[in-house]
BAVO-908363 format. One record per residue: residue in three letters; x, y, z of N, C-alpha, C, O, CB in turn. Coordinates in steps of 0.001 Angstrom, whole numbers, padded with zeros to 6 digits, always signed. Atoms other than C-alpha are relative to their C-alpha. Glycine has a CB too. Layout:
<nodes>
ALAXYZXYZXYZXYZXYZ;...
</nodes>
This chain:
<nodes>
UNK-001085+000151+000945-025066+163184+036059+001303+000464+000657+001358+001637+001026-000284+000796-001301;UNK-001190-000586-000457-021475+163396+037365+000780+000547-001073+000682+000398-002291+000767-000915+000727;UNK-000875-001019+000809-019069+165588+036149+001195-000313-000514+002065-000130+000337+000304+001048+000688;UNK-000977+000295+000103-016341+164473+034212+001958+000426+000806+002413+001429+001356-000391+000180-001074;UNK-001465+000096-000667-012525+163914+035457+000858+000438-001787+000936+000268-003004+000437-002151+000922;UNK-001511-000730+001369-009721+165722+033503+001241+000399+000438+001643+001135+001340-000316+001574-000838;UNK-001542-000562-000507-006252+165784+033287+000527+000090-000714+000309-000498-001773+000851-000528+000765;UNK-000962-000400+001074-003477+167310+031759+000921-001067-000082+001363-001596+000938+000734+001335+000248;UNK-001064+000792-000370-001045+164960+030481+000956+000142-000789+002031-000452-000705-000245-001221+000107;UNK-002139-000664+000809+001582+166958+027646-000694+001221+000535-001714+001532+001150+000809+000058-002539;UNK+000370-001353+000162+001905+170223+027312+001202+000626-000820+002261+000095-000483-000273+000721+001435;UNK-001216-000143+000748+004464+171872+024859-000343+001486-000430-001386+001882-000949+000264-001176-001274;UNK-000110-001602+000447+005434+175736+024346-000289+000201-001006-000101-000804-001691+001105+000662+000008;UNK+000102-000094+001804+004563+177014+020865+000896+001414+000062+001862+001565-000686-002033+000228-000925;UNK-000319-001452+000344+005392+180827+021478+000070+000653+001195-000855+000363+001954-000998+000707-000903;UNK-000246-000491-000804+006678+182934+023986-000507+001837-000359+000264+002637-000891+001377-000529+000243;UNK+000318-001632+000871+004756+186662+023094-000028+001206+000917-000855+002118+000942-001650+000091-000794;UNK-000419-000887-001005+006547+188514+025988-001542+000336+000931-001452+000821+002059+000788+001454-000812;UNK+001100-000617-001457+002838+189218+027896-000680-001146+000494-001096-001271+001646-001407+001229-000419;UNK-000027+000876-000759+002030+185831+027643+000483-001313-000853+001011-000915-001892-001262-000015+000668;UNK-000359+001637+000350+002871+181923+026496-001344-000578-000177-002342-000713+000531+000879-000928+001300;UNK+000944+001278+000508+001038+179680+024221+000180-000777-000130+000975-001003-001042-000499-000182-000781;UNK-000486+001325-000168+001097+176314+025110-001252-000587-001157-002254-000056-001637+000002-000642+001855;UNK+000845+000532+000735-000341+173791+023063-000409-001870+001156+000239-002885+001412+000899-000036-001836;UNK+000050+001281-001150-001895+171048+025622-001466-001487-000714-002416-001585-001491-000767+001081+002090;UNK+000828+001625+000266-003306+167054+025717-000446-000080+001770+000266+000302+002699+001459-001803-000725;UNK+000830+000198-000840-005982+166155+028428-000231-001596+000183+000237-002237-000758-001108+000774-000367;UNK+000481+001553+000236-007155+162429+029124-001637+001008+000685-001662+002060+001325+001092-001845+001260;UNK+001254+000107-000517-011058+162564+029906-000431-001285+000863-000170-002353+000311-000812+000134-001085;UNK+000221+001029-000911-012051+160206+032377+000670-000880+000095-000056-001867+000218-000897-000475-000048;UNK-001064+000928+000464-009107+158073+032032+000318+000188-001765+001491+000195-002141-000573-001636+000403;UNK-000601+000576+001489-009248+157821+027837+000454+001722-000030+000186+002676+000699-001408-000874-001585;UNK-000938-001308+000840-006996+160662+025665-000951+000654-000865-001626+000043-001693+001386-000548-001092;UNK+000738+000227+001079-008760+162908+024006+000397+000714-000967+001438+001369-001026-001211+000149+000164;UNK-000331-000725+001478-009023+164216+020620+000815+001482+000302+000006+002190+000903-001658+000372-000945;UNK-000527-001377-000182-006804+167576+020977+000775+000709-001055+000091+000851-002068+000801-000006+001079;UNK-000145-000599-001556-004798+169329+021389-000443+001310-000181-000445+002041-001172+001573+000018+000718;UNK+000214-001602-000233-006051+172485+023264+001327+000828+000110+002462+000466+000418-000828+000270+001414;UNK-001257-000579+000019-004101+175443+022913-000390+000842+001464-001542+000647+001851+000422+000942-001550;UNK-000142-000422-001482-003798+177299+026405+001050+001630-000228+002164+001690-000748+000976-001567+001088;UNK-000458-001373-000135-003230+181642+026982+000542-000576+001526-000357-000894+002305-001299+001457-000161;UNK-000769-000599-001004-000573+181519+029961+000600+001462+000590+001750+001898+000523+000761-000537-000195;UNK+000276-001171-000237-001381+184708+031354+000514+000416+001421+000049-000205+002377-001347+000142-000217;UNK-000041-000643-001645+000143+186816+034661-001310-000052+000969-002337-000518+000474+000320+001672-000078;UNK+001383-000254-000561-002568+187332+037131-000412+001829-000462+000496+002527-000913+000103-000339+001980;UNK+000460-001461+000658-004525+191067+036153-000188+000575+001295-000360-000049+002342-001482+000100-001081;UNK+000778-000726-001351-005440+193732+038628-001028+000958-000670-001125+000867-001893+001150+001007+001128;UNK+001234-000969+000317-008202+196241+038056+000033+000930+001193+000132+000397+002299-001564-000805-000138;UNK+000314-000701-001056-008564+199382+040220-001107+001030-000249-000853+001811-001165+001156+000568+000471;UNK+001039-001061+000138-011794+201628+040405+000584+000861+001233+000463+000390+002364-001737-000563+000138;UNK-000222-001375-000296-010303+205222+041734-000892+000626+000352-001285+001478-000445+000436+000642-000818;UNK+000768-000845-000284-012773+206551+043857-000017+001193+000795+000288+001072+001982-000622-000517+000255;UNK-000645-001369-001001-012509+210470+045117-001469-000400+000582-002401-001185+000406+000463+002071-000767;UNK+000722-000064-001059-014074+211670+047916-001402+000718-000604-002311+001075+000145+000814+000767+001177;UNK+001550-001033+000770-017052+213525+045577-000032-000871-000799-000485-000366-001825+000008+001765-000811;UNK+001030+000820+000294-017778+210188+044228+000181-000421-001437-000342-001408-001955-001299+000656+000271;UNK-000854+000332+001005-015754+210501+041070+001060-001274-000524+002094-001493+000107+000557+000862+000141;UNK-000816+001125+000473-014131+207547+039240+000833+000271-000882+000341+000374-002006-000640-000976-000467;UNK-000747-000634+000731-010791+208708+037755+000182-001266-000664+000626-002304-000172+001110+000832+000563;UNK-000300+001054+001564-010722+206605+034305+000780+000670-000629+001066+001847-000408-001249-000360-001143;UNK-001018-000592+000846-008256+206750+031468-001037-000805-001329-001682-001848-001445+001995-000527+000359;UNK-000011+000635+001370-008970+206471+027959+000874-000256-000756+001528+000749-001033-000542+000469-000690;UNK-001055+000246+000536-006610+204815+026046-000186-001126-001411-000985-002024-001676+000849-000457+001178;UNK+000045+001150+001838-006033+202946+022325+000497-001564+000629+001419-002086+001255+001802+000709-001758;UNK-000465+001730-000048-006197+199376+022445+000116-000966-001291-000826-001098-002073-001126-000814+000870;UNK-000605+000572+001088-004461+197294+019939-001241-000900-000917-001696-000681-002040+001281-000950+000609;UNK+001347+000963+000072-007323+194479+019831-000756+000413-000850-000947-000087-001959-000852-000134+001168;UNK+001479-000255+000857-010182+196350+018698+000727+001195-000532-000131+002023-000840-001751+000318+000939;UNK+000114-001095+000772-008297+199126+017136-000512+001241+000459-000637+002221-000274-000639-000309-000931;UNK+001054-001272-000490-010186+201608+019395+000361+000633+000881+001302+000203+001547-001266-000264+000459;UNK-000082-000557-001594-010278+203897+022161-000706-000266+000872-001861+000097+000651-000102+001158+000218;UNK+000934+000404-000889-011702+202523+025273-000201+000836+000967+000501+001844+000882+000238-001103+000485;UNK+000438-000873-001164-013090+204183+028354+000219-001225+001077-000586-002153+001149-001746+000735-000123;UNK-000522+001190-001812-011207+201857+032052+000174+000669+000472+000256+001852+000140+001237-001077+000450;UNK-000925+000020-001165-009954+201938+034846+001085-000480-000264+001469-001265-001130-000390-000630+001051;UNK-001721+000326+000322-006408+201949+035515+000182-001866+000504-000327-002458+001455+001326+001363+001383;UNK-000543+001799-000347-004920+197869+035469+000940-000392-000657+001490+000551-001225-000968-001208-000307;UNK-000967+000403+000517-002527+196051+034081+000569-001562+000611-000265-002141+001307+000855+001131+000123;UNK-000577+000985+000031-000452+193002+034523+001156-000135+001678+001861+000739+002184+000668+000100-001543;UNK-000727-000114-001537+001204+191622+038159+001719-000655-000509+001956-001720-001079-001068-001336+001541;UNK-001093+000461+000279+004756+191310+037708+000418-001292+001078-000078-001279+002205+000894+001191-000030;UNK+000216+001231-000016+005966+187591+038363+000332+000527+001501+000974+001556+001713+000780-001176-000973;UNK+000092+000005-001252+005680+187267+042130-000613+000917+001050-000503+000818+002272+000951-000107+000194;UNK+000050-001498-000820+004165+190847+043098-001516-000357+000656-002363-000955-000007+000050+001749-001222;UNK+001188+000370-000434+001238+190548+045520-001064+000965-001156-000585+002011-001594-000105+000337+001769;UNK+000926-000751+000418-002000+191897+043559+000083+001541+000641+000636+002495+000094-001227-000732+000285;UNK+000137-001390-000480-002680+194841+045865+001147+000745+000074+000960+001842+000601-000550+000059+001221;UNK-001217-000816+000073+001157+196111+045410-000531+000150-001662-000659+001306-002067+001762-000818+000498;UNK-000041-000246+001405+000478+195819+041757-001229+001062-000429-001161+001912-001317-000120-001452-000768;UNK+000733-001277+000104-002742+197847+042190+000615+001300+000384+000062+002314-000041-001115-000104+000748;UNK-000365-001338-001174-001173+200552+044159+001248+000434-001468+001590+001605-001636+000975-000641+002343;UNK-001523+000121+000844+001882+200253+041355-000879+000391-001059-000907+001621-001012+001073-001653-000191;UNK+000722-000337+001205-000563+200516+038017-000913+001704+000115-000932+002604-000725-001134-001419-000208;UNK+000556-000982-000835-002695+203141+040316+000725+001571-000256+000225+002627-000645+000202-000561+001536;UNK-000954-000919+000241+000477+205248+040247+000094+000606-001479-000287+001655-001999+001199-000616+000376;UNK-000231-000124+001552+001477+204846+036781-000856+000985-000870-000514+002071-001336-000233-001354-000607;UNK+000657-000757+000705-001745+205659+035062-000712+001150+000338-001506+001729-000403-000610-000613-000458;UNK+000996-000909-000325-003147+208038+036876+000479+001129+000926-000218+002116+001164-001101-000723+000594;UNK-000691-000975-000675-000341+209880+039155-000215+000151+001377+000507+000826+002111-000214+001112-000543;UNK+000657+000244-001532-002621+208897+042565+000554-000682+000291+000967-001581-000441-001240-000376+000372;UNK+000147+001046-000854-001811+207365+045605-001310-000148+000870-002183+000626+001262+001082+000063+000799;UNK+001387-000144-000705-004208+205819+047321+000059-000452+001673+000878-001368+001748-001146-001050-000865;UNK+000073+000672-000874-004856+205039+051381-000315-000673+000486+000000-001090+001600-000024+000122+000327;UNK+000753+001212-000580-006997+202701+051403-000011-000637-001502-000467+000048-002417-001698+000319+000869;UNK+000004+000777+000773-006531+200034+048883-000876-001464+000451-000206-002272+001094+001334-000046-000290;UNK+000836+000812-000247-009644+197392+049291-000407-001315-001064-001236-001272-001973-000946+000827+000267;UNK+000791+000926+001149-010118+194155+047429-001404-000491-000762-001652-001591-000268+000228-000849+000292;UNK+000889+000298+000136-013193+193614+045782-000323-001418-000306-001240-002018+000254-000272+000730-000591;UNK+000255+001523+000888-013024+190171+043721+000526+000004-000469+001178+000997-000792-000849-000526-000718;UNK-000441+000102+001473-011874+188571+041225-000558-001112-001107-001160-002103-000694+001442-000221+000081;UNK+000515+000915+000937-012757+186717+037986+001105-000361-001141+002134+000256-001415-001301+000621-000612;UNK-001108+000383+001048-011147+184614+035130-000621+000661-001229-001819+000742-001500+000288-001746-000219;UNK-000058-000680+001058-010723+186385+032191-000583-000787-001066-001189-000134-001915+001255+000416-000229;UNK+000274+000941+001142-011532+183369+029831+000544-001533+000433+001438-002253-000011+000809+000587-001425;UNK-000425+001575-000156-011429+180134+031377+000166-000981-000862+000988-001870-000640-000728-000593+000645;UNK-000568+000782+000983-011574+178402+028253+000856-000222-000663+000986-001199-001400-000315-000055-000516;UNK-001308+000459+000715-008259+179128+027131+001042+000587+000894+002228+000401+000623+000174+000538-001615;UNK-000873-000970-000842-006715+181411+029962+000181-000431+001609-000709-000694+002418-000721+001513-000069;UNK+000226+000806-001266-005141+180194+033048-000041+001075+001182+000101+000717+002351+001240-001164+000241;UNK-000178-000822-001019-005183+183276+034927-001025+001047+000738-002040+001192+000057+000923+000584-000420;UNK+001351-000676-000427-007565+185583+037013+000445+002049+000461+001515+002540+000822-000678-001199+001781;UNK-000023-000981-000135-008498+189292+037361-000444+000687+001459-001584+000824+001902-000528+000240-000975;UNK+000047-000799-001655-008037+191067+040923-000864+001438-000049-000544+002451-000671+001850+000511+000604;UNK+000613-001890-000168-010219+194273+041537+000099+000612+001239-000319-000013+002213-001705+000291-000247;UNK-000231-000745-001155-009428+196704+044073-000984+001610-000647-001214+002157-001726+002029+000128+000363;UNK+000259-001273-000737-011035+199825+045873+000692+000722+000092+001289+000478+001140-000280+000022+000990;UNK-001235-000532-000753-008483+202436+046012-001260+001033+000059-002191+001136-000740+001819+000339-000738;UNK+000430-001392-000237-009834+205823+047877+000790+000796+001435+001813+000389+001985-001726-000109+000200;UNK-001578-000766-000537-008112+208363+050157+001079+000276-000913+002251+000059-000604+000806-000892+001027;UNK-000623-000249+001015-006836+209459+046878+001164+001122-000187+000547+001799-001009-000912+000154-000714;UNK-000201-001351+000288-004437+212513+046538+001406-001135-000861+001854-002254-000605+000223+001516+001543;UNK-000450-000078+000960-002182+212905+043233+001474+000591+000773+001739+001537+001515-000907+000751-001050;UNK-000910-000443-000668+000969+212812+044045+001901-000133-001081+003061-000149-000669-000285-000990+001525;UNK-000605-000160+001030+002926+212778+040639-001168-000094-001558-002301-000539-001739+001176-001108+000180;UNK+000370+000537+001451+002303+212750+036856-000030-001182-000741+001046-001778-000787+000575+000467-000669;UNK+000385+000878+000556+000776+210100+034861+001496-001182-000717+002228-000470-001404-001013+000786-000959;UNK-001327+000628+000692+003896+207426+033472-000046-000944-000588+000660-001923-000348+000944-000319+000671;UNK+000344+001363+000547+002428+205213+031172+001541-000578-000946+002432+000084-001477-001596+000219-001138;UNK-000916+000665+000673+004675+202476+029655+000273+000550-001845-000522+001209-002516-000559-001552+000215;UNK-000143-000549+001698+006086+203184+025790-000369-000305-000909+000110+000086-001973+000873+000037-000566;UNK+001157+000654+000962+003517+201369+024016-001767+000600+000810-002834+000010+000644+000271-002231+000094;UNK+001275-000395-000972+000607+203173+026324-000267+001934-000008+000699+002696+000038+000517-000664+001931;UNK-000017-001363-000213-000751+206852+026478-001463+000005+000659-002364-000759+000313+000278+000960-001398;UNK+001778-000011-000710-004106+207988+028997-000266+001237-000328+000576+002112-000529-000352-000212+001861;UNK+000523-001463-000417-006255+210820+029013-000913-000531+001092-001564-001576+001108-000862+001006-001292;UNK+000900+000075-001321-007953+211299+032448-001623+000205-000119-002000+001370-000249+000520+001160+000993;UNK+001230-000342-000249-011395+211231+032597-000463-000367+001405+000015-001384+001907-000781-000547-000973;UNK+000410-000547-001608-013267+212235+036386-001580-000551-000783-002183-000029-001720+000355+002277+000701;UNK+001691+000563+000528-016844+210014+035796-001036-000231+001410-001105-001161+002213+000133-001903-000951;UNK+000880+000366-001252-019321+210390+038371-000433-001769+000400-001032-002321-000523-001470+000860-000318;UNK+000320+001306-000605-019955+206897+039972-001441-000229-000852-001595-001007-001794-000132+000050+001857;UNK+001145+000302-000097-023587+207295+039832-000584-000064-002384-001624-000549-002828-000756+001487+001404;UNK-000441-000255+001310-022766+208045+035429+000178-001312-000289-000305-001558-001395+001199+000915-000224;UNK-000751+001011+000424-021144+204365+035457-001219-000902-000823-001254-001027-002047+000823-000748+001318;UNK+000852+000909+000947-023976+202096+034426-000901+000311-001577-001332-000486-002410-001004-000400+000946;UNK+000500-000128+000988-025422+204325+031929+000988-000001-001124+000634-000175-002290-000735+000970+000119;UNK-001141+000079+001368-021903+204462+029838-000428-001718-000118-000704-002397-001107+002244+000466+000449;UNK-000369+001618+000491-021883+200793+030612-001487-000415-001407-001257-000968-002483-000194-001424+001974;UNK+000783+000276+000906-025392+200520+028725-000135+000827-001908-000638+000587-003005-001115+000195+000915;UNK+000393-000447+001331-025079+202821+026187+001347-000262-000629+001785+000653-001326-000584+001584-000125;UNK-001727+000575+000643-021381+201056+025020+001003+000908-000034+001893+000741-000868+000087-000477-001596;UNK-001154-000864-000039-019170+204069+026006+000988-000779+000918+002135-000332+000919-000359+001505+000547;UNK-000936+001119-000943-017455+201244+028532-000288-001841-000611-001261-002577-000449-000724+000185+002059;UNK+000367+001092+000373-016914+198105+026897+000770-001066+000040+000459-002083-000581-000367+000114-000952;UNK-001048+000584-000846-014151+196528+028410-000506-000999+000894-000820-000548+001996+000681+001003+000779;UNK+000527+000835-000372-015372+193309+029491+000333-000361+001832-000455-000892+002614+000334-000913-001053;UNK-000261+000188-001632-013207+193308+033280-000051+001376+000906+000013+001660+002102+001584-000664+000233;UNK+000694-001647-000881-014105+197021+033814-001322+000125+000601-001602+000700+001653-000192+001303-001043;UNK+001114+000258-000110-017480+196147+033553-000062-001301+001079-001204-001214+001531-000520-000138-001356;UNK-000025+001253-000773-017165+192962+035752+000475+000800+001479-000111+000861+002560+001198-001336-000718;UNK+000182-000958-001465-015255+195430+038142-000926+000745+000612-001076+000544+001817+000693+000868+000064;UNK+001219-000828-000290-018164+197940+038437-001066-001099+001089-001662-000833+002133-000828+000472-001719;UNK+000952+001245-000281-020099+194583+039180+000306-000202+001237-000612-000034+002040+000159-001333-000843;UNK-000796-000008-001489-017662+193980+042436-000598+001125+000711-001165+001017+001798+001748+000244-000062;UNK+000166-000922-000994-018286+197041+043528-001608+000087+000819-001724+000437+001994+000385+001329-000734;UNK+000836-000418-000211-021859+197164+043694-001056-000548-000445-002107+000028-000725+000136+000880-000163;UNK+000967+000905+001143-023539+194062+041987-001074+001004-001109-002277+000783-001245-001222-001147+001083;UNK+000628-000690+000814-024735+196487+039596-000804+000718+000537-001809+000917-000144-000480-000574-000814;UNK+001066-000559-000742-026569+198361+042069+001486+001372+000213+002558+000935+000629-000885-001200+001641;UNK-000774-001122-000141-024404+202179+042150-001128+001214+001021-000715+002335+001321+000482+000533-001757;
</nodes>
């Protein structure tokens, strides 16, 4: 069975919601138009960084997220400002939430966040060679508390739902196909 052919052929802004743009888009399928239209998340690219000290520790933040209303348990990440390579934007979020620099900044992977409606993908980096070299500076809609999580700790939060952050968990995955 071959795989269908697709192409975009409108596409029209609906909403501009400062983090990202919702387009509302038309496709043809194999040549014919089809029934639509999809709506489309125009998203920055993401970074993800797992903070690892030299004793094996993964400096996480917990922080309120709008979404679910909750407090989650991540890693520090955030959003690449328009043109910034990924690994500056790790090293840049790195800072922010957590007050570390790091010396070795290592890419792991990356994955799409939601290909079905999202055009953009999530970067994960290695930072280690860690030392703290200011205070935490989250943005004015953002606040962390630090949590120090043993590495070898990570999969059992992930199972028992104390980590439920769907690209934290995907990062962990980079690091170590689920093997810690």
């Amino acid at each position: 069975m071959a795989i269908d052919r697709w192409r975009r052929i409108r596409s029209r802004l609906l909403h501009d919601c400062r983090v990202f743009l919702l387009n509302e888009v038309e496709f043809e399928r194999n040549g014919l138009e089809t029934p639509g239209p999809f709506y489309v998340v125009d998203a920055p690219e993401w970074i993800n960084v797992i903070p690892l000290l030299a004793d094996n520790r993964v400096v996480m933040v917990r922080q309120y997220r709008f979404g679910t209303e909750s407090e989650t348990l991540e890693i520090p990440g955030g959003m690449c400002d328009p043109g910034e390579d990924p690994a500056v934007a790790a090293r840049r979020e790195l800072l922010e939430e957590t007050g570390f620099t790091a010396a070795n900044i290592a890419p792991l992977g990356s994955v799409h966040p939601n290909p079905a409606i999202q055009t953009n993908s999530c970067h994960t980096f290695l930072a280690t060679g860690l030392t703290r070299t200011a205070e935490p500076n989250p943005d004015t809609n953002e606040g962390f508390e630090e949590r120090l999580v043993p590495l070898a700790d990570i999969p059992g939060l992930i199972t028992a739902g104390e980590i439920t952050h769907s690209l934290v968990v995907a990062a962990f995955y980079l690091l170590g196909a689920g093997k810690f």
